[in-house]
C-alpha positions as CSV (number, residue, x, y, z in Angstrom):
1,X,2.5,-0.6,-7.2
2,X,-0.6,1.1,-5.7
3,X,-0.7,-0.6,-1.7
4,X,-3.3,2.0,-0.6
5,X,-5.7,1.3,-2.6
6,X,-5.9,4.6,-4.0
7,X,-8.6,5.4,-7.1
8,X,-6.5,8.7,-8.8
9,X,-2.7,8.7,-9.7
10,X,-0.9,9.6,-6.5
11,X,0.6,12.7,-8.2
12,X,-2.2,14.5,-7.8
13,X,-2.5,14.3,-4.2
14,X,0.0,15.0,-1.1
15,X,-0.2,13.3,2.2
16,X,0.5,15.3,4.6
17,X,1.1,13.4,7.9
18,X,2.8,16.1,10.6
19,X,2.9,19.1,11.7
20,X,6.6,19.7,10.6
21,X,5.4,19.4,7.5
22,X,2.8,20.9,7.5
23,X,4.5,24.3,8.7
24,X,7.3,24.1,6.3
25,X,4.8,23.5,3.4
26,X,3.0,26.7,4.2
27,X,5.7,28.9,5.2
28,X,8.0,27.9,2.1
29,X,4.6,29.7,0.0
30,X,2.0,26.8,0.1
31,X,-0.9,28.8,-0.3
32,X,-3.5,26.3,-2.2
33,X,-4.2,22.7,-0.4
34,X,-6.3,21.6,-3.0
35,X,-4.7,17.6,-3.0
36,X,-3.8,17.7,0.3
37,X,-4.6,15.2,2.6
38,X,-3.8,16.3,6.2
39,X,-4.2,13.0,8.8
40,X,-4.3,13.3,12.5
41,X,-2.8,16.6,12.8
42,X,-3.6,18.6,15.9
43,X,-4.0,21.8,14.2
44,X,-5.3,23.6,17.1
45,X,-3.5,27.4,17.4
46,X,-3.0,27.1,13.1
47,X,-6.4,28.8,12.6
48,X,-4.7,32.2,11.2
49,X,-3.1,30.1,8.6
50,X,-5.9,28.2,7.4
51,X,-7.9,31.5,6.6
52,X,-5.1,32.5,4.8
53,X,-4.9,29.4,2.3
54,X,-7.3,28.0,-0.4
55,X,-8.5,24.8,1.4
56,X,-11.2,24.2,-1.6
57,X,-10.6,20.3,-2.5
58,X,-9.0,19.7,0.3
59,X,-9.3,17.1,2.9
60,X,-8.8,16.6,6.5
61,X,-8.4,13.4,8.3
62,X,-9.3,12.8,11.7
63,X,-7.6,16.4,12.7
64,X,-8.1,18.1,15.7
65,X,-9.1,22.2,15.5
66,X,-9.9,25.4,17.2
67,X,-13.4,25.8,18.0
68,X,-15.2,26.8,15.2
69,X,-12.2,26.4,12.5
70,X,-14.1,23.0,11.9
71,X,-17.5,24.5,10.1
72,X,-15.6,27.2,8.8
73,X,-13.0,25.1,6.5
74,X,-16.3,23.2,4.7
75,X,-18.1,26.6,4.3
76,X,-14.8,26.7,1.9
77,X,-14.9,23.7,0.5
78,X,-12.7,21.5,2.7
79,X,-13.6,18.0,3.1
80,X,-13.4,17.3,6.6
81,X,-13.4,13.2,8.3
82,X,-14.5,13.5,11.7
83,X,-12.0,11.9,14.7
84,X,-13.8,8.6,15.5
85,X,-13.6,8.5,19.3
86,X,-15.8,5.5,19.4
87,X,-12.9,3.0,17.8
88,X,-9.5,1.7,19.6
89,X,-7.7,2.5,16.8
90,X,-6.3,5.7,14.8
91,X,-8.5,5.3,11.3
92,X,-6.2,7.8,9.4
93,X,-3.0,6.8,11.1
94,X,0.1,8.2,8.9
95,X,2.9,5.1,9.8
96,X,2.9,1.7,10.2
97,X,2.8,0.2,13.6
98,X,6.0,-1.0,15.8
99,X,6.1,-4.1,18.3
100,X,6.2,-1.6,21.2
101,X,3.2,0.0,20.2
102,X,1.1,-3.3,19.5
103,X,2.1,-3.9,23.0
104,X,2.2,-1.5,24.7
105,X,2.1,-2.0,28.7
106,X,3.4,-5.7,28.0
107,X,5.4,-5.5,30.7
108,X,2.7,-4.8,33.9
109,X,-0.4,-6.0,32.0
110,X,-1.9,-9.4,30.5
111,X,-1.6,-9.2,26.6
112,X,-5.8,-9.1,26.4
113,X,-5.4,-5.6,28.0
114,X,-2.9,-4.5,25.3
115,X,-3.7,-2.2,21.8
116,X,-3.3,-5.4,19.6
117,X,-5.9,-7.6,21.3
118,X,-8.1,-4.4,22.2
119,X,-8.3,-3.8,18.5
120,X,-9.0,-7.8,17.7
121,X,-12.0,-8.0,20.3
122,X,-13.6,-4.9,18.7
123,X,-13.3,-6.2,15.4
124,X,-15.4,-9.7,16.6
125,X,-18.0,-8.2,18.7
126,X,-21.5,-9.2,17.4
127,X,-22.7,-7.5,14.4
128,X,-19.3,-5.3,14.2
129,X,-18.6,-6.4,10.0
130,X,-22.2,-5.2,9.7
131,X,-22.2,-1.6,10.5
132,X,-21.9,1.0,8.6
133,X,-19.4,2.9,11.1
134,X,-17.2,0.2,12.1
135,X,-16.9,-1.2,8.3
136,X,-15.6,2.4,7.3
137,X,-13.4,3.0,10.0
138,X,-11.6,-0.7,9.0
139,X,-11.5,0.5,5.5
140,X,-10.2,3.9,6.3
141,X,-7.3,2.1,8.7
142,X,-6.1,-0.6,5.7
143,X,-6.1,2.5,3.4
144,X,-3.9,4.3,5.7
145,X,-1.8,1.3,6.0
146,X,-1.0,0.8,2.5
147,X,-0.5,4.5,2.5
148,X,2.1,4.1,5.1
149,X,4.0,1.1,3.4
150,X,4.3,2.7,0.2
151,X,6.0,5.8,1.9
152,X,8.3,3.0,4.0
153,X,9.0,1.1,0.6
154,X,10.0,4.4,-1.6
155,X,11.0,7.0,0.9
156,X,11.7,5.0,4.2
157,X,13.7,2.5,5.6
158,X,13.1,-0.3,2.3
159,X,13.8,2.1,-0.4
160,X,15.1,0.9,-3.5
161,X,16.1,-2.1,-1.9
162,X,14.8,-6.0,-2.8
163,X,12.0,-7.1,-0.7
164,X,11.6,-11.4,-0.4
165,X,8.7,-12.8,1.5
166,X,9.3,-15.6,3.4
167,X,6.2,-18.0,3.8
168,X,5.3,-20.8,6.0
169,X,3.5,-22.2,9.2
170,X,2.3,-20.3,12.0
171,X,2.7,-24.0,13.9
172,X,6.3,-24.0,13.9
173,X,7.7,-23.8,17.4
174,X,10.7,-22.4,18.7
175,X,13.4,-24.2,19.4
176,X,12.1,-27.2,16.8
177,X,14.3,-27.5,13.6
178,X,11.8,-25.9,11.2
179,X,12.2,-22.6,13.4
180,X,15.7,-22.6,13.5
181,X,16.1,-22.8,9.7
182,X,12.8,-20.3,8.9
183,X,15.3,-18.1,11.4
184,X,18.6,-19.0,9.6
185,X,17.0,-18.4,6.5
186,X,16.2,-14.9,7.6
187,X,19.6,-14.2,8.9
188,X,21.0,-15.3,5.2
189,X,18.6,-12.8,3.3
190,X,19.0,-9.9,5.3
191,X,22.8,-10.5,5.5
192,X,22.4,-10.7,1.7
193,X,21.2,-7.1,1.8
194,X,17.5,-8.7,1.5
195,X,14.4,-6.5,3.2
196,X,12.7,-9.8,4.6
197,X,8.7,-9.5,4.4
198,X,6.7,-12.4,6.7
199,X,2.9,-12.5,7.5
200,X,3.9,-10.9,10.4
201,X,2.5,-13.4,12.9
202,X,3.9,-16.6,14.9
203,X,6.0,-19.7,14.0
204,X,8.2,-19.5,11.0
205,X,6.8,-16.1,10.6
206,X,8.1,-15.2,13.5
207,X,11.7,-17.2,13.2
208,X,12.1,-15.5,10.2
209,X,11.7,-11.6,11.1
210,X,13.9,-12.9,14.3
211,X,16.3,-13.7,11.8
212,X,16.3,-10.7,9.6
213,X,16.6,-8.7,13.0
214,X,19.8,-10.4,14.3
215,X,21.5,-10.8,10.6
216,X,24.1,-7.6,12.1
217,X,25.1,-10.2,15.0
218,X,27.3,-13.1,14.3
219,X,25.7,-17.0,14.1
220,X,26.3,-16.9,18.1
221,X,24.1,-14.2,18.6
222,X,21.3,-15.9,16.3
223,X,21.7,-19.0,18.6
224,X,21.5,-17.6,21.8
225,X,18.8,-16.3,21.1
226,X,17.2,-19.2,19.8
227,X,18.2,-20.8,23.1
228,X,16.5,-18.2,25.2
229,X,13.0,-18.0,23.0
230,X,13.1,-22.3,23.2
231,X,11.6,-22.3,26.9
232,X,8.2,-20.3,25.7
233,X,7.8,-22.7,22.6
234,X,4.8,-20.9,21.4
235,X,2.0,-18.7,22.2
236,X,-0.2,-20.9,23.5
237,X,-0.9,-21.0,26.6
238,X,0.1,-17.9,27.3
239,X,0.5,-14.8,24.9
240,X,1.8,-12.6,27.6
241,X,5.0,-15.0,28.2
242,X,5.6,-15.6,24.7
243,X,5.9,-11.9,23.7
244,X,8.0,-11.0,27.0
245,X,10.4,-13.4,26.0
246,X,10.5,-12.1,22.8
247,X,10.6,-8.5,24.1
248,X,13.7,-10.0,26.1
249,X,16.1,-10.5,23.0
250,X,15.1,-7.2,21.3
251,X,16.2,-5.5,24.7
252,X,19.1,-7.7,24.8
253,X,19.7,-6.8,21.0
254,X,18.4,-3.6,20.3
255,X,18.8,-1.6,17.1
256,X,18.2,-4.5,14.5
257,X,17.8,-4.6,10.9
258,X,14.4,-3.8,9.5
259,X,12.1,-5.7,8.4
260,X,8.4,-6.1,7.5
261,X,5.7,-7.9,8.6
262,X,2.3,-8.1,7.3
263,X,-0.4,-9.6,9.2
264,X,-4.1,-9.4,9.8
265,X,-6.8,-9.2,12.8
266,X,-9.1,-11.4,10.6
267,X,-6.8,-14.2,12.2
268,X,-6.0,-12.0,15.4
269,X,-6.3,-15.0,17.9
270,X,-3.0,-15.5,15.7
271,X,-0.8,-12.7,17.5
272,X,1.9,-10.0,15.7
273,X,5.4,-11.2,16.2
274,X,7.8,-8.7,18.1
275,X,10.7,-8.7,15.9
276,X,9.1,-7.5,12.6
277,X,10.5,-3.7,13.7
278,X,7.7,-2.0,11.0
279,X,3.9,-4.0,10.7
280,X,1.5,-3.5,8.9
281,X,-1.5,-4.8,10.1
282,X,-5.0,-4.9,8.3
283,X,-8.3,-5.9,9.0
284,X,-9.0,-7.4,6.0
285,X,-7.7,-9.9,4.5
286,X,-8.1,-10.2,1.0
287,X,-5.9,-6.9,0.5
288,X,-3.4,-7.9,2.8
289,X,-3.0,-10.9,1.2
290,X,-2.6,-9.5,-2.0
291,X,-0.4,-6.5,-1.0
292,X,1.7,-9.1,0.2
293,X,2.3,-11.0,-2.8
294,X,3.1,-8.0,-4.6
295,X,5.6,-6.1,-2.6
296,X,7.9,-9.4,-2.7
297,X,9.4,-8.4,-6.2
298,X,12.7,-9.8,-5.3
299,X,11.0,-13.4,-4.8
300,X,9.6,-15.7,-2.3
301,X,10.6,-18.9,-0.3
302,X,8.0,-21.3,0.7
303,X,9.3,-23.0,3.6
304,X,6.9,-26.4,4.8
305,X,3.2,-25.3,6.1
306,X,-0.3,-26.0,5.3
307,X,-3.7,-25.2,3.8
308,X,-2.2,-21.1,4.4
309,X,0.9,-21.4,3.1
310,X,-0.4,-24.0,0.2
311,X,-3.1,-20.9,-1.1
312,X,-0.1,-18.7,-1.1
313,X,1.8,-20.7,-3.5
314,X,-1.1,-20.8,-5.7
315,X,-2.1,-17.2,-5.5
316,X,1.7,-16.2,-6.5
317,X,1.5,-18.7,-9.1
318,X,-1.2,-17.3,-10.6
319,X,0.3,-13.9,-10.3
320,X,3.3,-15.6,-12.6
321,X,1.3,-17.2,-14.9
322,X,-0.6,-14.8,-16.4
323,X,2.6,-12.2,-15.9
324,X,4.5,-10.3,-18.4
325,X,8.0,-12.5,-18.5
326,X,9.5,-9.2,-17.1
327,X,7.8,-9.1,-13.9
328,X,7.7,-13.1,-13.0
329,X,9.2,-13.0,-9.7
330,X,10.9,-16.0,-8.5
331,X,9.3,-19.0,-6.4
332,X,11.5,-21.5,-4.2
333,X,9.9,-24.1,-2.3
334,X,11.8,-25.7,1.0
335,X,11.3,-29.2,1.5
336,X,11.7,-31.8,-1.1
337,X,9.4,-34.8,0.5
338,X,6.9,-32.0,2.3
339,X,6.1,-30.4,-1.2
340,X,6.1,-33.5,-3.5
341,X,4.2,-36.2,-1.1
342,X,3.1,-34.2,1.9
343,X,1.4,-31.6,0.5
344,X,2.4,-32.1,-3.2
345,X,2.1,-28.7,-4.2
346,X,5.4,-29.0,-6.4
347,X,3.9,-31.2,-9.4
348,X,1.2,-29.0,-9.8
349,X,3.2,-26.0,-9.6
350,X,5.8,-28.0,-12.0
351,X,2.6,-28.4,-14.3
352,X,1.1,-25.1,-14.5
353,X,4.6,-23.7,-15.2
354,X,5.5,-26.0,-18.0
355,X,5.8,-24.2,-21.5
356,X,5.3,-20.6,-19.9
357,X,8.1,-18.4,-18.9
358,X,7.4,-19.0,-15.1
359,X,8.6,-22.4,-15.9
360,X,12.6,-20.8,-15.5
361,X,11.5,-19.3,-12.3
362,X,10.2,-21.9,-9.8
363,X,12.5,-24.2,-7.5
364,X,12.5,-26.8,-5.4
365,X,15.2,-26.9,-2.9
366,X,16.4,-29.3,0.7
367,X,17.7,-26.4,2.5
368,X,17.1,-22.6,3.2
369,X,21.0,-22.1,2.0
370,X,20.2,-23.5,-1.2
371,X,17.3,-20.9,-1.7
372,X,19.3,-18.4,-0.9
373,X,22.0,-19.3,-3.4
374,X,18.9,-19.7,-6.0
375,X,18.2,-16.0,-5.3
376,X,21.4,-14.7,-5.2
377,X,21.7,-16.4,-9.0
């Protein structure tokens, strides 16, 4: 699984991401950096060192340096990304992003002041998709993003552990029934020892990282919650209330289980949910679309939605159908009369699959207990 998009096998590279790192790498003997990629380190006061290594082939992202260090590094054949002081965002950022830092000053300022929508009305300005800076300081970001949620999935808090997406509407409100199953159903997986991966945004998105993040509470915990979130049904009107009252069951809560969520500021007028404790969040997206398909090799559960959630069925089930049998990942659908009449997504689904291997893999289920008894197999 390459999620950063990188061209080379990653062996031949390091990322190198801090400065504790950085300093035990060179005083344990380090003393050639071709591979390295160094991202927003403040290596200001290192100078000494660096004249001291090879830094032919290597490169530096966004890093901050002593005067003249800088010009001297690609005299020797460094590769050096300039810090992009003109974007409200870190480009070469070495970790994925946290609620509290999406929102930062949530509590004294209107959400439209805070990083997340900062970022979004940046990204929309006229012309922005056209030029040449603004289009390679997006790509730059989504690569360090996928280079962030590989290290979480294989070194961090995920490792070696099953990831399941859970799909559905961003419509959903809380304190409706679909919210408060898309949150039960959360609660199950992650209580199943499930990493729970979402699109990151609101709705059963939203229910379901809420969920994941309370599965270490009993069901009485999961409902008061559910109770408090109920009187700021949704984001609309006001962004500002609905993440406070979100923020206000994490503080009540704190120290939940992990989980992921993966959204994007091509939809940003849809905003991050706050209980997805590790996002990562793209500009475009195609790749985070895709990325999030293909993390979710322990299956996914549909629950009801619309035109989204209908593309994502497809776009797995294409993923399935032209798949070796040993890496068909399973596909449950919630909602017997929403996926055969509604939308009827299940006959064709039921008709792609027929003779193929998929065929053993896709379900149709009533209830988010009965997909997570199909899973648990």
């Amino acid at each position: 699984m390459n999620l950063s998009g990188n061209l080379g096998p990653s062996p031949r590279s390091l990322d190198v991401d801090d400065l504790v790192t950085f300093d035990s790498l060179v005083r344990a003997g380090s003393a050639d950096l071709e591979g390295w990629h160094a991202q927003s380190l403040d290596l200001r006061g290192r100078s000494a060192v660096l004249e001291q290594v090879n830094v032919a082939g290597a490169i530096f992202l966004g890093c901050t340096f002593d005067d003249g260090t800088e010009d001297a590094l690609r005299r020797r054949g460094a590769l050096i990304f300039p810090r992009l002081e003109s974007v409200p965002f870190n480009p070469y950022r070495g970790s994925l992003y946290s609620p509290v830092e999406l929102y930062a000053g949530l509590t004294d300022a209107p959400y439209e002041q805070l990083p997340d929508a900062r970022i979004y009305q940046w990204s929309i300005q006229p012309g922005q998709r056209h030029r040449l800076d603004a289009t390679l300081a997006s790509a730059l970001h989504d690569h360090a993003i996928g280079d962030a949620l590989e290290e979480a999935l294989h070194s961090g808090p995920f490792a070696a552990r099953s990831v399941v997406g859970v799909m559905g509407g961003h419509a959903a409100q809380r304190g409706t029934a679909d919210y408060t199953q898309a949150a039960r159903l959360g609660w199950l997986l992650a209580r199943n020892g499930h990493v729970v991966a979402t699109g990151g945004g609101p709705g059963a998105m939203e229910a379901a990282n809420l969920g994941a993040y309370l599965s270490n509470a009993d069901d009485g915990g999961l409902q008061a919650a559910l109770a408090g979130l109920a009187s700021v049904p949704g984001f609309r009107p006001s962004v500002s209330a609905w993440a406070r009252a979100a923020a206000a069951v994490v503080e009540r809560f704190p120290g939940g289980t992990p989980s992921l969520g993966i959204p994007t500021w091509f939809y940003g007028h849809e905003p991050p949910n706050y209980f997805a404790t590790h996002i990562a969040k793209y500009f475009a997206n195609a790749i985070r679309e895709a990325i999030l398909l293909e993390l979710c090799q322990g299956g996914i559960i549909f629950l009801p939605g619309a035109a989204g959630t209908v593309q994502e069925i497809f776009q797995d089930a294409c993923e399935n159908y032209y798949g070796a049998r040993e890496k068909i990942t399973p596909m449950v659908l919630v909602g017997r009369n929403h996926w055969e009449h509604q939308y009827p997504a299940w006959p064709m689904l039921r008709s792609l699959a027929e003779g193929r291997p998929m065929a053993e893999r896709i379900f149709l289920v009533d209830t988010v207990d009965e997909a997570v008894a199909v899973l648990r197999g």
